[in-house]
DRENLOZA-400013 format. One line per 2 residues: number of its first residue (from 1); their letters; for each residue x, y, z negated of N, C-alpha, C. Coordinates in steps of 0.2 Angstrom, whole numbers. Each point is the difference from the previous one (the first is absolute). Last residue first. Layout:
% residues N
NUM> a> X Y Z X Y Z X Y Z; ...;
This chain:
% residues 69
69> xx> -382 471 -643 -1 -5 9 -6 3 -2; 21 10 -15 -8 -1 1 -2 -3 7;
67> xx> 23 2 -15 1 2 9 -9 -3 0; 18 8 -22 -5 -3 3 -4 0 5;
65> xx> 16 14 -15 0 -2 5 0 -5 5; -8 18 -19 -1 -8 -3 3 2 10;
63> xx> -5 21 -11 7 -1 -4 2 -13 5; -10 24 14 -1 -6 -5 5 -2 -4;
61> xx> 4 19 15 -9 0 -3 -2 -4 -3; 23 2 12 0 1 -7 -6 1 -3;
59> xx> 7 -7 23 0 7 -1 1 1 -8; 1 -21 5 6 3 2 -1 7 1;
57> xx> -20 -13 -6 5 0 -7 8 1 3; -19 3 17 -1 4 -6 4 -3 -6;
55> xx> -1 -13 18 6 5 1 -6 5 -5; 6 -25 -5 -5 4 4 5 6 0;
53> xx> 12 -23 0 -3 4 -4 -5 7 3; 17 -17 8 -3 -5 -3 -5 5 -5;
51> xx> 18 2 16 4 4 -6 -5 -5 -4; -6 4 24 9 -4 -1 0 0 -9;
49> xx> -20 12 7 0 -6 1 6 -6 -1; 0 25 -3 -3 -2 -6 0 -9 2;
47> xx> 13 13 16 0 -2 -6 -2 -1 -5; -12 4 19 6 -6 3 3 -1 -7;
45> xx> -15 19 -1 -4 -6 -1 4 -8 1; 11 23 0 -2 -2 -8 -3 -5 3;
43> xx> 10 15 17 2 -8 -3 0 -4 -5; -8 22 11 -3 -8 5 3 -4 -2;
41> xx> 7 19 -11 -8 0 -4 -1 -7 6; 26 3 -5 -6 3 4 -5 -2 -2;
39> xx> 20 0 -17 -5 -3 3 -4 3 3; 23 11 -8 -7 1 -1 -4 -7 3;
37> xx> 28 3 -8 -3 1 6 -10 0 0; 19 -1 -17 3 4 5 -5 1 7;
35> xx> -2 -16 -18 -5 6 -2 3 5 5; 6 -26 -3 3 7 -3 -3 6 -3;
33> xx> -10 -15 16 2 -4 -9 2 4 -4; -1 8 25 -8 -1 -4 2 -2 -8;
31> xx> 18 -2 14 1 6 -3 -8 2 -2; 4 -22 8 3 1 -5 0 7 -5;
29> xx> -8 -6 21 -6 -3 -7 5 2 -5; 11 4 21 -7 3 -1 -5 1 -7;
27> xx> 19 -17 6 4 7 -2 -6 6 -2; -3 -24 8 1 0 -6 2 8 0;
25> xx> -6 -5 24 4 -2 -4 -3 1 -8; -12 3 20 3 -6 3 6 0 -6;
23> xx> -27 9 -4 8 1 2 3 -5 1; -23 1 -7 2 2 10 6 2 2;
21> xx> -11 -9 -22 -1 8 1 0 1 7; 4 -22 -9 -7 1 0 -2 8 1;
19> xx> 24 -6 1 -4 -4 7 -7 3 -3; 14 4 -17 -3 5 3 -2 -3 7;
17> xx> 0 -12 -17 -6 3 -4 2 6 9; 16 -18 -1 -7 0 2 -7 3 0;
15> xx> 24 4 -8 -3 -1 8 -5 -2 3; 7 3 -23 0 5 1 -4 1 9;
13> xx> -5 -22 -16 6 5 0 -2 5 6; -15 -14 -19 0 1 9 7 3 -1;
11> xx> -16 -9 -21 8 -5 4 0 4 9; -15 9 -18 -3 -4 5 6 -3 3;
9> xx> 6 12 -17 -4 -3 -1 -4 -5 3; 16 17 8 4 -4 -2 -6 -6 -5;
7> xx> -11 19 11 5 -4 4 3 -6 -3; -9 16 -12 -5 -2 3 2 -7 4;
5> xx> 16 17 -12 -1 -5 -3 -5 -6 1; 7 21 13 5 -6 0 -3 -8 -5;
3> xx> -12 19 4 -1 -4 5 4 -5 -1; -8 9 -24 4 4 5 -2 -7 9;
1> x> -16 7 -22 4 -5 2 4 2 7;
């Protein structure tokens, strides 16, 4: 499942998912959505959290992405 498609399922838009990264604009996240741009490794836990999903099913090690308490 792509980010864009993550996102767009948990109803977020662009600028919020990137506030949760520590950027001041949409523009950042966007080239992350894209593919243009890599996710920093300090910013899988932020994103797994903003997105509603563990961060082993964003690296791709789990197929189920299910957030275990």
């Amino acid at each position: 499942m792509e980010l864009k498609e993550l996102r767009q399922n948990a109803g977020l838009s662009q600028i919020l998912v990137s506030k949760a990264l520590g950027y001041k604009t949409a523009g950042a996240y966007q080239k992350i959505e894209s593919g243009k741009q890599p996710v920093r490794l300090e910013q899988i836990p932020a994103l797994s959290k903003v997105l509603g999903v563990n961060v082993d099913f964003l690296l791709g090690l789990v197929y189920s992405k299910r957030i275990k308490l």
